[in-house]
DRENMISE-47771 format. One line per 10 residues: number of its first residue (from 1); for each residue x, y, z of C-alpha. Coordinates in pm, 1 decimal. Example, Ala and Ser with C-alpha at 12.3 -4.5 7.8 and 13.67 -1.06 7.14 Angstrom:
DRENMISE-47771
1) 1230.0,-450.0,780.0; 1367.0,-106.0,714.0
***
This chain:
DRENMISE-47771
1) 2556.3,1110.1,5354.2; 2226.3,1278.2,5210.6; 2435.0,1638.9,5203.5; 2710.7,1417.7,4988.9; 2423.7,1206.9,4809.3; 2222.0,1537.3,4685.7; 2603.1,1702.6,4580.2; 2637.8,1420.1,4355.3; 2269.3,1419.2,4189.3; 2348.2,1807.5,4106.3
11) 2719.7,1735.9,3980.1; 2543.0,1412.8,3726.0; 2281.7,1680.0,3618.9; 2523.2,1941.0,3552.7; 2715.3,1722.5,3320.1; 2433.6,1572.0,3179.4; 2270.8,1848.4,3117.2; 2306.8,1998.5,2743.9; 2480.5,2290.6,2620.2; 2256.3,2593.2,2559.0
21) 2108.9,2632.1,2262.7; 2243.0,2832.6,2000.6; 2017.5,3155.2,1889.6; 1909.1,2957.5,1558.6; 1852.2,2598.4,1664.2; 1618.7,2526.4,1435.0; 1664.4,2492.8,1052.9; 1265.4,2531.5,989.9; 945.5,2632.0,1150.5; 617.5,2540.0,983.1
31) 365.8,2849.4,1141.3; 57.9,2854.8,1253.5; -61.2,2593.9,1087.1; -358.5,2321.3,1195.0; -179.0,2062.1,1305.2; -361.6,1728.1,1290.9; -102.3,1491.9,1437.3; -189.6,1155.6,1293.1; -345.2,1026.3,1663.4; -655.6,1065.2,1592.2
41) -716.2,1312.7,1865.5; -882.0,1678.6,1712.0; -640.8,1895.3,1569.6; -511.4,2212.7,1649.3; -333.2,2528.2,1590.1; 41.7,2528.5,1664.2; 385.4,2548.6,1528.4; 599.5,2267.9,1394.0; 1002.7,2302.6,1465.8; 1260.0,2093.4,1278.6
51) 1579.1,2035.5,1318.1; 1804.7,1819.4,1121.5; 1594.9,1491.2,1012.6; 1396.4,1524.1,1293.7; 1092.3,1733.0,1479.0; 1215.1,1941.2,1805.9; 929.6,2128.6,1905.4; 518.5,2125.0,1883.0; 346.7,2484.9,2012.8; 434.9,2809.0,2008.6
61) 779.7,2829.9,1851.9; 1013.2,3145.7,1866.8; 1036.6,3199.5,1507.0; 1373.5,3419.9,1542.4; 1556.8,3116.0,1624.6; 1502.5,2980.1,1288.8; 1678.8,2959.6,957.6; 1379.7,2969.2,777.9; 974.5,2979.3,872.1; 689.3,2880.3,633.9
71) 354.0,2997.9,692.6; 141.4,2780.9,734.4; -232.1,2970.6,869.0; -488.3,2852.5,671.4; -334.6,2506.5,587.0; -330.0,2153.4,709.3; -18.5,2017.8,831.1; 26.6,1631.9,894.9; 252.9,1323.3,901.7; 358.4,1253.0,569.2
81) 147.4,952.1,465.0; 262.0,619.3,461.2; 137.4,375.2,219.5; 168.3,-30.0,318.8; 25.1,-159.3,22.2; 238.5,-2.9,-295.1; 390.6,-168.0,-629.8; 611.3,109.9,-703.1; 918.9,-21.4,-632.4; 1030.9,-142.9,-999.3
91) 955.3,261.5,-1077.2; 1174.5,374.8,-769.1; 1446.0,180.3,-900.3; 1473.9,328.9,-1200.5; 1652.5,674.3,-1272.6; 1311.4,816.3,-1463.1; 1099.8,720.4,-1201.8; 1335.3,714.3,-838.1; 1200.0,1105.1,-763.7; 881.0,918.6,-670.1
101) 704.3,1306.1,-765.3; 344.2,1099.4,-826.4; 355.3,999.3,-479.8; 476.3,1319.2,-344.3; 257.3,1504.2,-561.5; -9.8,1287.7,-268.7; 184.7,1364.1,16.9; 299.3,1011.5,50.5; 672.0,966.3,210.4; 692.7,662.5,281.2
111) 575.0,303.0,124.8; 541.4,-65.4,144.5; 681.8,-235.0,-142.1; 697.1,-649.8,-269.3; 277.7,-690.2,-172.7; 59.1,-991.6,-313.3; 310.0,-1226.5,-266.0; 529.5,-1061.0,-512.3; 872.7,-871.8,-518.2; 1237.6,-1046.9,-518.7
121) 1338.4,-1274.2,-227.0; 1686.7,-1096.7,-250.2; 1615.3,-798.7,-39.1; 1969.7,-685.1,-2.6; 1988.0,-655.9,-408.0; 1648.0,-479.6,-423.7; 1764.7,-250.1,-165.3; 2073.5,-169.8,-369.3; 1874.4,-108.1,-651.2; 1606.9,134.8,-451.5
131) 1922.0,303.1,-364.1; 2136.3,352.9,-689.0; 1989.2,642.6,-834.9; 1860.6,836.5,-527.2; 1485.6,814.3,-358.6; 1250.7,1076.1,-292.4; 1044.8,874.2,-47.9; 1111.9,622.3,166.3; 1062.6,277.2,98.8; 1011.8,-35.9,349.4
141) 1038.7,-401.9,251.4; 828.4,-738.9,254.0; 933.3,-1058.7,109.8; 689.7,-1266.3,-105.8; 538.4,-1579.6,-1.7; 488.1,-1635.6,-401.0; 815.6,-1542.5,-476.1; 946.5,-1771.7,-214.8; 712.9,-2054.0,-301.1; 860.3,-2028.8,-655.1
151) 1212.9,-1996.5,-588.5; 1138.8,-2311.7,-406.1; 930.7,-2575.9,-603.7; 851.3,-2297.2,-929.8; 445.3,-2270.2,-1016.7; 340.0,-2639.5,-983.0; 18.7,-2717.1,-801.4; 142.9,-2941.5,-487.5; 226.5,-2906.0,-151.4; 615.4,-2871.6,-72.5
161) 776.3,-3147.6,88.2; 937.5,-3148.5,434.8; 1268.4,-3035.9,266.3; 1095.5,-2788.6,42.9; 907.8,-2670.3,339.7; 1219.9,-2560.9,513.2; 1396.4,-2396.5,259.7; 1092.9,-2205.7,227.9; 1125.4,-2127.7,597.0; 1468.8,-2035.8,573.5
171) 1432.2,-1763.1,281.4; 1138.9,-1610.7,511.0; 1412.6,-1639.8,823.4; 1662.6,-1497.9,592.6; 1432.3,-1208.2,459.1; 1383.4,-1102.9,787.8; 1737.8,-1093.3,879.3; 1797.6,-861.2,567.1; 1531.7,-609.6,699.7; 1213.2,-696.1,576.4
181) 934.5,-571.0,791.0; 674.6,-882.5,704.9; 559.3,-1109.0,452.9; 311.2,-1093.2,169.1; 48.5,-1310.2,11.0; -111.7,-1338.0,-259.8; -365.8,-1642.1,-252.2; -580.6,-1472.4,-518.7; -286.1,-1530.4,-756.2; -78.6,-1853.6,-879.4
191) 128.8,-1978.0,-745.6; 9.3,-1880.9,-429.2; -301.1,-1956.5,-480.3; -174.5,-2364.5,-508.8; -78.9,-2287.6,-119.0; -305.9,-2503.4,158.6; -356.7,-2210.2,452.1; -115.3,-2390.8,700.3; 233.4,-2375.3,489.7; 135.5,-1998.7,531.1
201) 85.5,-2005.8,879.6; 453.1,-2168.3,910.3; 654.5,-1890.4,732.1; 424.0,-1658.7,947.9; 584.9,-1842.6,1243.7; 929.3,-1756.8,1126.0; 843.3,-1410.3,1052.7; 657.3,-1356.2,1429.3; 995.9,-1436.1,1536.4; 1130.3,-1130.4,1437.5
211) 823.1,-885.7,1451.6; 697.1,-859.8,1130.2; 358.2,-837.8,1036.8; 178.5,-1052.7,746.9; -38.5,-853.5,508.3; -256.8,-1119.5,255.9; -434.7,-1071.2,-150.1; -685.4,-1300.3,30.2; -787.4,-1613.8,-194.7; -1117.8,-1441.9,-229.4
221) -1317.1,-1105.6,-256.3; -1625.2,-1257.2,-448.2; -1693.0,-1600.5,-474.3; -1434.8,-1733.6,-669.4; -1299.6,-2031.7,-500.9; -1373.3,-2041.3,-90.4; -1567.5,-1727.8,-52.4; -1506.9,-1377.9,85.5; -1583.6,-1479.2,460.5; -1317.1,-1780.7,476.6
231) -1110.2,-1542.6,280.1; -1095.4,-1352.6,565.8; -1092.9,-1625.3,814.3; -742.7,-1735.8,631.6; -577.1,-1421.7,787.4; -731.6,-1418.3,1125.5; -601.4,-1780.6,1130.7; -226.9,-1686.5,1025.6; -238.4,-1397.6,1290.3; -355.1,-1606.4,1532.1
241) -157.1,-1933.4,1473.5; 142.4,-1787.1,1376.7; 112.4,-1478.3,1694.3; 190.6,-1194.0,1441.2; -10.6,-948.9,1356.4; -215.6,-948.2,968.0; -336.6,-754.2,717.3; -625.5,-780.6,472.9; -487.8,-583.8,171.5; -764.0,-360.3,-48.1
251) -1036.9,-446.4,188.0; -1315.1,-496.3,-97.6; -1679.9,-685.4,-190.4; -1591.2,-768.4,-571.2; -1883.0,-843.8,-760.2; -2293.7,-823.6,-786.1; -2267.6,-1100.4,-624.1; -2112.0,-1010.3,-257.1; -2221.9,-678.0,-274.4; -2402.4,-522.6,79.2
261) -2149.4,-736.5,286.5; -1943.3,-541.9,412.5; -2090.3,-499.3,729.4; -2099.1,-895.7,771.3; -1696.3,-887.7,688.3; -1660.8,-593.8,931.8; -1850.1,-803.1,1225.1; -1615.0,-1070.5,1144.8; -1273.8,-857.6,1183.4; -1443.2,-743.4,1517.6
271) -1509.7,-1036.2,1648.0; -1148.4,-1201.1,1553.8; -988.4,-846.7,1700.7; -1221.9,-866.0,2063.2; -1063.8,-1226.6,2095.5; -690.7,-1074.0,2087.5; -645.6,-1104.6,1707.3; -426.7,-826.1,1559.2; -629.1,-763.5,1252.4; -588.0,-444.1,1042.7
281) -722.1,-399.8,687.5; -605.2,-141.3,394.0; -845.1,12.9,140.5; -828.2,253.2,-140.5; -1078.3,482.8,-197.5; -1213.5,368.4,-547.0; -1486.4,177.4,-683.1; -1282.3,7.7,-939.1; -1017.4,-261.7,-912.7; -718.6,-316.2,-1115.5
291) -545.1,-649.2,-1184.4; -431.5,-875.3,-1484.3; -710.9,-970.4,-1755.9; -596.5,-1350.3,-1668.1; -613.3,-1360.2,-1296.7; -975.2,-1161.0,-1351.0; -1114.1,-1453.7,-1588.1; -873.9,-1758.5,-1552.8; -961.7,-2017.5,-1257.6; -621.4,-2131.9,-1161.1
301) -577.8,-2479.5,-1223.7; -496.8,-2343.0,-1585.6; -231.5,-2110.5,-1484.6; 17.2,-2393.3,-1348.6; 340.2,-2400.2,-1485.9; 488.7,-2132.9,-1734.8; 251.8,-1972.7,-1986.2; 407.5,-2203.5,-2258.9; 263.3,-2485.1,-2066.4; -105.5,-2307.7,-1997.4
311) -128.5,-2226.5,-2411.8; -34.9,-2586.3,-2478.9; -365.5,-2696.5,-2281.4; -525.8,-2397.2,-2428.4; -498.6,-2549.5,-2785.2; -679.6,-2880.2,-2682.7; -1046.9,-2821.9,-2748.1; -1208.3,-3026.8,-2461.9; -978.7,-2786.0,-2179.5; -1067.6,-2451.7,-2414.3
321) -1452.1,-2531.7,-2389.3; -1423.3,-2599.9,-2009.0; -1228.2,-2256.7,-2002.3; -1486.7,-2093.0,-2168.8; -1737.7,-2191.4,-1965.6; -1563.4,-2088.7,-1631.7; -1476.1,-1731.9,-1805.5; -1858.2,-1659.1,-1846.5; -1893.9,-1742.3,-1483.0; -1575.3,-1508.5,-1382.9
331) -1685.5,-1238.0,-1594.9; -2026.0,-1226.1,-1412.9; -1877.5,-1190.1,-1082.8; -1727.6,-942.9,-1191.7; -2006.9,-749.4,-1327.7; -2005.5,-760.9,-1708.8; -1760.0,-672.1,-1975.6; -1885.3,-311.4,-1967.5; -1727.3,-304.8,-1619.8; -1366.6,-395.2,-1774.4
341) -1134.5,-205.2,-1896.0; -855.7,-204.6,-2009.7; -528.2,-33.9,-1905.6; -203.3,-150.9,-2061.2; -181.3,-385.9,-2360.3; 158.3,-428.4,-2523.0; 55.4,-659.2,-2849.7; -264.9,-413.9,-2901.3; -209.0,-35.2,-2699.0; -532.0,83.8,-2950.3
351) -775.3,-131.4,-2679.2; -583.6,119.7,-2389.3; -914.1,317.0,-2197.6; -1151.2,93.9,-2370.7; -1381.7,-146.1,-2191.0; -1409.1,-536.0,-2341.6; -1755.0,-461.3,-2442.6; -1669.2,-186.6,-2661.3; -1365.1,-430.4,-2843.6; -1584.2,-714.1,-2827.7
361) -1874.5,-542.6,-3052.1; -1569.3,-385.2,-3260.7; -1424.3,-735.5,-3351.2; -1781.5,-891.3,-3378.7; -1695.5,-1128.0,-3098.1; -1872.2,-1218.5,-2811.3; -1667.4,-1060.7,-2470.9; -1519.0,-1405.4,-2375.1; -1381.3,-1513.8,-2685.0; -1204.9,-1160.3,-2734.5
371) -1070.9,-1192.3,-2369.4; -935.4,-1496.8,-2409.9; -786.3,-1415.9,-2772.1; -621.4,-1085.4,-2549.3; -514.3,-1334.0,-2335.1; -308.1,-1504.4,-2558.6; -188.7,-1197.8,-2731.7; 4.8,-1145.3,-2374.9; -238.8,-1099.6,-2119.0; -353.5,-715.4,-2088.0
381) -407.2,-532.5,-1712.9; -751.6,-439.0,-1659.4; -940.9,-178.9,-1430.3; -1302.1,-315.7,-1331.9; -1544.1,-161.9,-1196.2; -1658.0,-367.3,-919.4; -1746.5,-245.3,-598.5; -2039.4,-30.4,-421.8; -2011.0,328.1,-289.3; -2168.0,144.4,2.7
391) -1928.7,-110.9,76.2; -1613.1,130.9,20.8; -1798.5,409.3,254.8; -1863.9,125.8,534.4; -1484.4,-41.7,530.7; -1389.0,343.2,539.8; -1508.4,401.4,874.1; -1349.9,142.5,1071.6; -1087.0,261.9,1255.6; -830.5,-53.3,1161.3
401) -877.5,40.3,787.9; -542.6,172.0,614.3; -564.3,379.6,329.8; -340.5,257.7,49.7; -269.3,308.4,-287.1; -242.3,-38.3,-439.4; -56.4,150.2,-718.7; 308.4,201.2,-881.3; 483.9,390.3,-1084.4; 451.7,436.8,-1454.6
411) 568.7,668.2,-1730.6; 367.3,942.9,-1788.4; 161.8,862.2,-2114.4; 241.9,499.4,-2047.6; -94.6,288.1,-2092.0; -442.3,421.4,-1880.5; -331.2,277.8,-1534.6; -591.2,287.6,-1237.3; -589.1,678.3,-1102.1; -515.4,522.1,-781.3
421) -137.9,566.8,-920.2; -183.9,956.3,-884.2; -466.4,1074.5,-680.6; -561.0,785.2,-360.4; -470.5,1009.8,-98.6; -592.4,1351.9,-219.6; -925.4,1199.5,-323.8; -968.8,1070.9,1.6; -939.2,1402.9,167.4; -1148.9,1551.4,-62.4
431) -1424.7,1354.0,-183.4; -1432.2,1169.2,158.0; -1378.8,1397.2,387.5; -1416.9,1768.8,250.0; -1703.1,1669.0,33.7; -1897.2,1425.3,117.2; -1815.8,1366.3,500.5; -1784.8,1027.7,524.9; -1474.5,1024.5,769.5; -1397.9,1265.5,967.0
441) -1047.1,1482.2,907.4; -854.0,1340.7,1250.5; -982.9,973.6,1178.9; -863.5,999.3,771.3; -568.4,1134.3,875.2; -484.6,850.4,1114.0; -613.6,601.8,843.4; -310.7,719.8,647.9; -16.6,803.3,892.7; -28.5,658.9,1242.6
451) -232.4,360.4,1211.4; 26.1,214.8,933.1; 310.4,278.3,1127.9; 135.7,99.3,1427.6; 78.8,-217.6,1225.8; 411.9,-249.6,1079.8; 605.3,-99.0,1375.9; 778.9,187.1,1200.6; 939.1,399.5,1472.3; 907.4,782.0,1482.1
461) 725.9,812.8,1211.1; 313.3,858.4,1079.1; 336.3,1111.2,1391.4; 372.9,1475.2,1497.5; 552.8,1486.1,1819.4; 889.8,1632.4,1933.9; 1155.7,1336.9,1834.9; 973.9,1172.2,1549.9; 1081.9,1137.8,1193.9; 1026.4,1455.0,1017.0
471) 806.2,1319.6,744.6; 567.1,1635.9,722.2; 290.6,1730.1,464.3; 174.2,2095.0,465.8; -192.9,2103.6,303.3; -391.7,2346.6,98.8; -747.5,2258.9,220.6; -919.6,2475.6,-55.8; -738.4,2324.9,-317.1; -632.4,1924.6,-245.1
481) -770.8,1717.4,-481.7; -706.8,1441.9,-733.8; -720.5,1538.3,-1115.5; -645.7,1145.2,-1231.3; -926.5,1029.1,-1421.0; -1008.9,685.2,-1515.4; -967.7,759.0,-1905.4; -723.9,1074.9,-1843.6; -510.1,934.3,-1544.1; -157.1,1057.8,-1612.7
491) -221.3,1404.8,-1370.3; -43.0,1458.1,-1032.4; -273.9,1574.8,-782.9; -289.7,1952.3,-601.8; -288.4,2080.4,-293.3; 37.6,1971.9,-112.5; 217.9,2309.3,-54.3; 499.2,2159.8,135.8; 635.6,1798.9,162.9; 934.7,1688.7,366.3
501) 1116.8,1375.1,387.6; 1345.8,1318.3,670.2; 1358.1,1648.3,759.3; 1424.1,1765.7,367.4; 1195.7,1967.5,148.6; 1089.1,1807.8,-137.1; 825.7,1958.6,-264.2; 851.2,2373.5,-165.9; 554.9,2629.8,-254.0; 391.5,2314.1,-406.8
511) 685.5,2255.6,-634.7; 942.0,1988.2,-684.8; 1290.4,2070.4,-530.4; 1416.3,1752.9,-689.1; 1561.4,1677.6,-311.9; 1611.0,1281.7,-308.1; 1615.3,1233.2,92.9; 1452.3,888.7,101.3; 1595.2,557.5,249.3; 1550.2,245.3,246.6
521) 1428.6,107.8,618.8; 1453.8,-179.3,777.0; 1317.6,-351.7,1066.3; 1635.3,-436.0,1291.2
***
């Protein structure tokens, strides 16, 4: 019986066993390079071997048996970075813009697209349309809790019904069966901001059902409305309620007047995550802000309805003078009208770069009545300049802090977007870790690959090891760096010498191969 039992074992492993390998089994082997794996564990020298879409061997590497080797000594080599918080997927949909070569040009493969609440509740068309003209990165879904509320009962300030309330659930249920990997909010913005906390927390249940993670604009970085600390409360009490696991998107203290408490938000996310709470945060590593001049200066009962509707109350003088009078208190929060400016303006691109002060004094104004006179020339995007290097360092350092971009994709010479759009993850490694040493290389690293990937349960990927996903960056340490400036930000960044996407170069001896590898994931 054992003699026949052990005769067996060795026949299975024979025919299990596979085939030898041919000579050249590998189709590339990054060499020698300083591998820092996305863990968060030191890095260290070793070869990368890839075959097909994905990695086959970590170490030393024969490099006869491949079809082609890259040196890599002297250079970084990493997961390619993941972004969970980006707007770029109206760009990626388009045939200009679907090469994605801004977010290469970062080393970022893969990204998180429909944040803030926004985005289509259609996945399956939005996935056709990621899909029609080719992708150079990859891009993972969310569905909209704005979007849905919308769909649902449009922009009006009221709680659903019971009926409303389940249709709402059943998009979210319906999302989730097309893919999506969680859902958005964005309480800091109408309509979602019309939301009471708990119909949040019952899409969340729906979406727990089926893994996915919920990622939050909270209501408030300042003082606003509720306050920066129940801001953050609102997400710990989806996360927990609902059993999923959340997301504070562009961890931030907006304003002079929340400034220095970051360390008080930080002790908060602790204490939630000791207790069992799955709480994870995103940041990107600017000063400055960038939003819509309306959502920066209008308090939200004014927003209801279409804009037709808002300039109709605009025009009666008793609502215009209580508008005022809330914009002066908005526009302190955020620092002053030297601390806005402005990006994109369709009626008026000459303000483009400028700050409201500076148009203000031009038009003899005073800054509120010019803002609200952009306003109703169609509502320009603003950068503002908000935040501490403080508070950013502080939120950096926390090892459940994401780095994100919080950016899309734009036309080169379109507007003067936020140089998050071009440079987040190249100034990070840089100014934050190269220069200044705020973070260390391993922890940054992780803060962009494997920590993402964790939260939103991407398989195989945000990792070096043999079987994941090759998404790979190979880095020039000497010359990474952002060139986007916050007047001159149409620049792609430097330093990425390599970039592949599923296994394909796309960027080869730091240029473009015009390779469009990327997919669209899903979740099941």
């Amino acid at each position: 019986m054992r003699i026949g039992l052990r005769l067996s074992c060795t026949l299975l492993l024979a025919v299990a066993a596979p085939a030898p390998l041919a000579q050249e089994a590998y189709d590339l082997v990054i060499a020698g390079g300083f591998v820092v794996d996305g863990t968060g564990t030191p890095g260290y020298r070793a070869d990368v071997a890839v075959a097909g879409e994905r990695i086959v061997a970590v170490g030393l590497v024969d490099p006869s048996r491949a079809r082609r080797v890259i040196d890599a000594g002297g250079l970084w080599v990493t997961p390619g970075f993941i972004d969970p918080h980006s707007h770029a997927a109206g760009g990626l949909a388009s045939a200009e813009l679907s090469h994605a070569r801004p977010l290469l040009a970062q080393g970022i493969t893969t990204v998180f697209v429909n944040p803030d609440g926004g985005g289509p509740v259609d996945l399956v068309a939005q996935r056709g349309q990621l899909l029609e003209h080719g992708l150079g990165v990859n891009v993972a879904q969310l569905v909209g809790h704005g979007s849905i509320r919308s769909t649902v009962i449009g922009r009006d300030d009221r709680a659903p019904t019971a009926d409303e309330l389940d249709r709402m659930r059943a998009l979210a249920r319906e999302a989730m069966e097309q893919g999506a990997f969680g859902l958005s909010s964005g309480l800091f913005y109408a309509p979602g901001s019309y939301a009471e906390i708990g119909e949040v927390v019952e899409l969340g249940k729906v979406v727990a059902r089926y893994g996915g993670v919920y990622t939050s604009h909270i209501r408030d970085e300042s003082d606003y409305t509720i306050g920066l600390p129940a801001a953050i409360d609102e997400v710990i009490r989806v996360a927990r309620e609902a059993g999923m696991r959340g997301s504070v998107t562009h961890i931030k203290a907006l304003g002079p007047r929340v400034w220095g408490t970051a360390a008080n938000v930080i002790a908060q996310i602790e204490q939630a995550r000791a207790a069992g709470v799955e709480v994870f945060a995103c940041q990107y590593p600017y000063t400055a802000s960038a939003t819509g001049l309306s959502a920066a200066l209008l308090d939200r009962w004014i927003q209801e309805g279409d804009r037709e509707q808002m300039f109709a109350r605009l025009r009666d003088p008793e609502v215009r003078r209580r508008v005022r009078r809330e914009m002066v208190e908005n526009l302190d929060r955020r620092g002053g009208a030297e601390r806005i400016q402005f990006r994109r303006h369709q009626a008026d691109p000459s303000i483009e770069g400028r700050t409201l002060a500076a148009v203000a004094a031009e038009r003899g104004q005073n800054p509120v009545e010019t803002a609200l006179a952009l306003i109703e020339e169609g509502g320009p995007g603003i950068v503002s300049f908000n935040m501490t290097d403080a508070d950013v360092e502080l939120f950096m350092r926390q090892p459940w802090v994401m780095t994100c971009t919080d950016g899309g994709l734009v036309q080169m010479g379109s507007g003067v977007p936020h140089p998050r759009n071009y440079g987040t993850y190249p100034r990070k490694l840089r100014k934050y870790v190269i220069d200044d040493d705020v973070v260390g290389l391993s922890d940054a690293v992780r803060s962009m690959t494997y920590t993402p990937a964790t939260l939103y349960r991407v398989a195989d990927r945000g990792i070096i090891r043999v079987g994941a996903i090759a998404d790979l960056a190979v880095i020039d340490p000497a010359t990474v760096r952002d060139t986007a400036t916050f007047t001159d930000p149409h620049q792609l960044s430097e330093g990425m010498v390599h970039v592949l996407v599923n296994g394909q170069l796309v960027i080869d001896g730091a240029r473009f191969t015009g390779a469009l590898p990327g997919q669209v994931l899903s979740q099941r």
